[in-house]
C-alpha positions as CSV (number, residue, x, y, z in Angstrom):
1,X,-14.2,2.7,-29.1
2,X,-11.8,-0.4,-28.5
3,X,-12.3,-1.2,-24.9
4,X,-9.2,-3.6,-24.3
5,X,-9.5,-6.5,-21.5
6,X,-6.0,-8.1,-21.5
7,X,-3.7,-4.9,-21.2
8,X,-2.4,-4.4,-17.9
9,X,-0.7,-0.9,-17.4
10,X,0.1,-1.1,-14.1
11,X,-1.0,-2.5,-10.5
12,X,0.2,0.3,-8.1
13,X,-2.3,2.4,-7.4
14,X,-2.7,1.3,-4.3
15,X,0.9,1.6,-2.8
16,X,0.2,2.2,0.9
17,X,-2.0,-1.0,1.0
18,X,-0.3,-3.8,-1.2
19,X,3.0,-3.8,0.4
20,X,5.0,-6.6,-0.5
21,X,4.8,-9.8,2.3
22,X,8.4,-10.1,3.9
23,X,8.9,-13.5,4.0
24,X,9.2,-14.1,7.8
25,X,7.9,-17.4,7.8
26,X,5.8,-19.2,11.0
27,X,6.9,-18.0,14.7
28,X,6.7,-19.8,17.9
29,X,4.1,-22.2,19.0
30,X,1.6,-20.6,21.3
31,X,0.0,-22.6,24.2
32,X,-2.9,-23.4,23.1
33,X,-4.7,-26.5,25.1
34,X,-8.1,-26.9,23.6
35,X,-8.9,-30.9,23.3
36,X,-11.4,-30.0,19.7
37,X,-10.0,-29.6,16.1
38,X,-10.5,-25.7,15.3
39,X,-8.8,-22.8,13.4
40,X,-7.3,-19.6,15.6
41,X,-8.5,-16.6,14.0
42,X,-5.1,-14.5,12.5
43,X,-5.0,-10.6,12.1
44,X,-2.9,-8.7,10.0
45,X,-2.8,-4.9,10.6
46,X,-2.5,-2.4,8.1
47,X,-1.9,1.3,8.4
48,X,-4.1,2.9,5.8
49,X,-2.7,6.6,5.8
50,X,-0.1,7.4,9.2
51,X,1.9,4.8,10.2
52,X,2.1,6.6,13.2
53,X,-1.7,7.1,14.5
54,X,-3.4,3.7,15.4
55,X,-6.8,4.8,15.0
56,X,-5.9,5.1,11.4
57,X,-5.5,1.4,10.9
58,X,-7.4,-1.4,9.6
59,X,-6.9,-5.7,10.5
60,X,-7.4,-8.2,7.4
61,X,-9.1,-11.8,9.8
62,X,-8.0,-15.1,8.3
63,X,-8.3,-18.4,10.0
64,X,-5.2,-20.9,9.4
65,X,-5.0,-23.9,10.8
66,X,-2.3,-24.8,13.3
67,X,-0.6,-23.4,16.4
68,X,1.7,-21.0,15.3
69,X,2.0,-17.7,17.2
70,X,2.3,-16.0,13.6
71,X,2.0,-16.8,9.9
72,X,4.2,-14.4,8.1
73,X,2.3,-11.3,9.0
74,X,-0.5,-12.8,10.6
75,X,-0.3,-12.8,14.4
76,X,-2.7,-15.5,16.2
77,X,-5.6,-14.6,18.2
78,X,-7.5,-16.4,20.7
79,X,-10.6,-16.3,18.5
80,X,-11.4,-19.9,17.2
81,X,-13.9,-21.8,15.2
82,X,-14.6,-25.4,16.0
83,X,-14.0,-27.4,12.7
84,X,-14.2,-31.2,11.5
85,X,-11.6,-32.7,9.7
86,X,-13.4,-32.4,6.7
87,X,-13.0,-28.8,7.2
88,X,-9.3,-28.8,7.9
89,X,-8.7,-29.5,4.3
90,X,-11.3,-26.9,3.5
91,X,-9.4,-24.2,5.5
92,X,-5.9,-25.5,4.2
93,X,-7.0,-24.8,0.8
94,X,-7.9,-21.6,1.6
95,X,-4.9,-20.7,3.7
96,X,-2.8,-22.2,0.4
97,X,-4.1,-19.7,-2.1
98,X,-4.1,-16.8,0.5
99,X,-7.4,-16.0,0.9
100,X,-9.7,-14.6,3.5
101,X,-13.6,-14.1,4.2
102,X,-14.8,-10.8,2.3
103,X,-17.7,-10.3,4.5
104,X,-15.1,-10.4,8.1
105,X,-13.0,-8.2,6.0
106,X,-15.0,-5.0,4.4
107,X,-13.7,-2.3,6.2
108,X,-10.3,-3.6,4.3
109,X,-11.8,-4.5,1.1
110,X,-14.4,-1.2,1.2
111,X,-10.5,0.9,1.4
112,X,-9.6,-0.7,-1.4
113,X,-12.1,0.5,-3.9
114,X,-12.0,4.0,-2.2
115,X,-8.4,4.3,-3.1
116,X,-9.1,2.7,-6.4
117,X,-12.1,4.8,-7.3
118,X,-10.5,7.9,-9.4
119,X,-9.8,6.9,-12.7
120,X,-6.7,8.2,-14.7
121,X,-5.0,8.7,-18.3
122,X,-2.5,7.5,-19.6
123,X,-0.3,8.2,-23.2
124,X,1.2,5.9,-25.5
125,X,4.9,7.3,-26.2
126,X,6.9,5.7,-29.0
127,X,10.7,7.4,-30.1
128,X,14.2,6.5,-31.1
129,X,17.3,7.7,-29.3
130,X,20.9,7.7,-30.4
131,X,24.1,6.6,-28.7
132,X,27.3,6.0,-29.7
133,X,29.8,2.3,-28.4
134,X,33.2,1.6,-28.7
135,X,34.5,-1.5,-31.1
136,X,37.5,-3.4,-30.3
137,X,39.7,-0.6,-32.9
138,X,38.0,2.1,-30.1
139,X,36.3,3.7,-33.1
140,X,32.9,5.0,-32.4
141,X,29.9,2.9,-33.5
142,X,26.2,4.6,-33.6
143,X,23.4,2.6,-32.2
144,X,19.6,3.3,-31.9
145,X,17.6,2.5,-29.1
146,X,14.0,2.4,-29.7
147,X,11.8,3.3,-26.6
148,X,8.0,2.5,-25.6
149,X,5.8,2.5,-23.0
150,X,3.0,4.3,-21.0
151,X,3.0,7.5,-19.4
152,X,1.1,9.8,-17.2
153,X,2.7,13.0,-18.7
154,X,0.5,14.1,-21.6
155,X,3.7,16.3,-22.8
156,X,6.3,13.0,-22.9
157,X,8.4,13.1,-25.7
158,X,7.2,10.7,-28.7
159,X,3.5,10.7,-27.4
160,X,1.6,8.5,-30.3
161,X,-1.9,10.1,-29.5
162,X,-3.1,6.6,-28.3
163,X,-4.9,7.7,-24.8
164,X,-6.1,5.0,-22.1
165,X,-9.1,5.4,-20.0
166,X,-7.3,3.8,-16.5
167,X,-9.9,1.7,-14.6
168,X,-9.8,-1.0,-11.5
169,X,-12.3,-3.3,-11.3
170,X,-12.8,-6.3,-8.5
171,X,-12.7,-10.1,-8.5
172,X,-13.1,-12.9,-5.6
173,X,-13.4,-16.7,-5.6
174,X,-15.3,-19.2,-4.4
175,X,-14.7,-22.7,-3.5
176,X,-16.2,-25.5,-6.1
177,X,-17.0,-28.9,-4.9
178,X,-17.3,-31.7,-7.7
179,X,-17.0,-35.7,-7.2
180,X,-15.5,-34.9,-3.9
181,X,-12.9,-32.7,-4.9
182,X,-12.3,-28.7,-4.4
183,X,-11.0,-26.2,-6.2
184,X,-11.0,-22.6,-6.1
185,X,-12.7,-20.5,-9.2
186,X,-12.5,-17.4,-9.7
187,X,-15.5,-14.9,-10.3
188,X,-15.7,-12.3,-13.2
189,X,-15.1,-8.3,-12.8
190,X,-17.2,-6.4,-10.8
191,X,-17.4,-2.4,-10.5
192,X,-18.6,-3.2,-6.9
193,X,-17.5,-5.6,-4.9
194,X,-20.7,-6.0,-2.5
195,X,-22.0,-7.5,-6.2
196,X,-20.1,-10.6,-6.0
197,X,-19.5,-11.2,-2.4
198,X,-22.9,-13.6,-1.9
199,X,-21.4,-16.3,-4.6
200,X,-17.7,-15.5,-4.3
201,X,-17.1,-15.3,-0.3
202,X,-13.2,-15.1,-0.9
203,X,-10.5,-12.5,-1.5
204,X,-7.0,-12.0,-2.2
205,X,-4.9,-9.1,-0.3
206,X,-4.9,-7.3,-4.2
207,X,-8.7,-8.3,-5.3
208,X,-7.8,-5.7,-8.5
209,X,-7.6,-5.8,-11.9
210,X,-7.0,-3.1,-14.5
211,X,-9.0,-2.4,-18.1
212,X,-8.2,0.4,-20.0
213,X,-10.8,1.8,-22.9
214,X,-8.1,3.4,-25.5
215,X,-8.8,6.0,-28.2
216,X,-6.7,8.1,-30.4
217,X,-6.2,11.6,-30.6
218,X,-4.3,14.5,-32.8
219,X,-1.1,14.9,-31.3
220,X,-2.3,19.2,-30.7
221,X,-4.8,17.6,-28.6
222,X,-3.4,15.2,-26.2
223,X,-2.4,17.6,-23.9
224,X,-6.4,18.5,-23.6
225,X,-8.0,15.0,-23.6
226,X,-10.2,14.2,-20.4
227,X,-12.0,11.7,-19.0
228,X,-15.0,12.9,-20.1
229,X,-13.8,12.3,-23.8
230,X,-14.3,8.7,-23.2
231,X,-18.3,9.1,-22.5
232,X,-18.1,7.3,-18.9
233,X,-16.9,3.6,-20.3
234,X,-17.3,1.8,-17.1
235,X,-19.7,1.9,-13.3
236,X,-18.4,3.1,-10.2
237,X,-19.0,1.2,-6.9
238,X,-20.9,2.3,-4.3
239,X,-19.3,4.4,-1.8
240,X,-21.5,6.6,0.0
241,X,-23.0,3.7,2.0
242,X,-20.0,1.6,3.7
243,X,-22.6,-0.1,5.7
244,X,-22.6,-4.3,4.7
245,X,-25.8,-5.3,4.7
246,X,-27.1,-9.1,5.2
247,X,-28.3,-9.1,1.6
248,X,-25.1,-9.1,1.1
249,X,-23.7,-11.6,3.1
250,X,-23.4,-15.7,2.8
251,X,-21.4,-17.5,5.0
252,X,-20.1,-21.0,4.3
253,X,-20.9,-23.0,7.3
254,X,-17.8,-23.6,8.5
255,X,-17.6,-19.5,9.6
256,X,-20.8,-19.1,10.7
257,X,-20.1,-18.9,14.6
């Protein structure tokens, strides 16, 4: 069994959640009068199913430094942390990469492995096709295209009998500090992501990664290849208990309120 950690089939199994950020850049300035240094608190509202029903949708928190009414998607709150100016650079660095708190965020990032947690197949297809171009006499020229890729349709034409085992796995950062400098590392793959959320506090919008496991199989047999044929190649997180527990949970001081 080869289990392959670099190929990347695709990222879209998530498509109601991940939808691309429309560039609508930083509104107004709100009104905001308090004399301290702090960070508003920004939500971002995302409908998980029905556009149309409310109680259907879920808020990603970020705190951003500054006094804009909105930050592309993010619309200000009057939520706020009091913060040094030591942490204004900590929160800028954050803001930069895009990040947010996982532990402020679970009922978000908890939706994401839900709609991540069926695994899928996919088949290896590999075949030639003929066409025919003009030269400059108008005399017909044959030409072969040669087409490959990945499917979901164990019947597509020029299937090779290589099968992939589909799986999403989760990732998260933390911040490093070393002779006065930070940067932002990020953690290994995780089947859960309540497993990393202690040392790496911070997530991306997409905290996803695919690995495949691939195997080969008689072509007469590709239409009948399962998961189970794989013998259960990776975990499965936890999703019968939502619930985050403080085990879970590490704040970096700057968000403890």
């Amino acid at each position: 069994m080869n289990i392959n950690n670099i190929r990347i089939i695709k990222q879209n199994l998530i498509p109601l959640l991940f939808v691309p950020i429309i560039l609508s850049g930083c509104g107004k300035k709100s009104d905001c009068t308090l004399p301290n240094r702090h960070v508003h608190l920004y939500k971002k509202t995302i409908s998980v199913n029905d556009p149309n029903n409310p109680n259907d949708d879920i808020a990603i928190n970020r705190y951003i430094y500054g006094e804009n009414l909105s930050d592309f998607d993010y619309k200000q709150t009057s939520d706020t942390i009091d913060i040094n100016k030591d942490d204004e650079k900590y929160i800028n660095l954050i803001a930069e990469k895009e990040l947010f708190l996982g532990s402020d965020n679970w009922n978000y990032l908890y939706d994401v492995m839900k709609k991540n947690s069926i695994d899928h197949l996919e088949y290896y297809y590999e075949y030639e096709e003929e066409y025919y171009e003009e030269d400059e006499d108008g005399n017909p020229i044959k030409k072969t295209i040669r087409n490959t890729g990945w499917s979901t349709d164990p019947y597509h034409i020029g299937n090779t009998g290589e099968v992939a085992y589909v799986h999403t796995m989760y990732f998260g950062y933390a911040i490093e500090e070393k002779n006065g400098k930070r940067k932002v590392i990020e953690s290994g793959l995780c089947e859960d992501i309540r497993e990393i959320l202690k040392n790496y506090p911070y997530f991306s919008e997409n905290p996803t990664k695919i690995r495949t496991v691939t195997l080969y199989f008689p072509e007469y047999r590709i239409p009948y290849v399962t998961l189970e044929d794989f013998g259960n190649p990776f975990g499965k997180p936890d999703l019968e208990h939502k619930e985050l527990d403080e085990e879970y949970i590490k704040k970096p001081k700057i968000f403890i309120k």
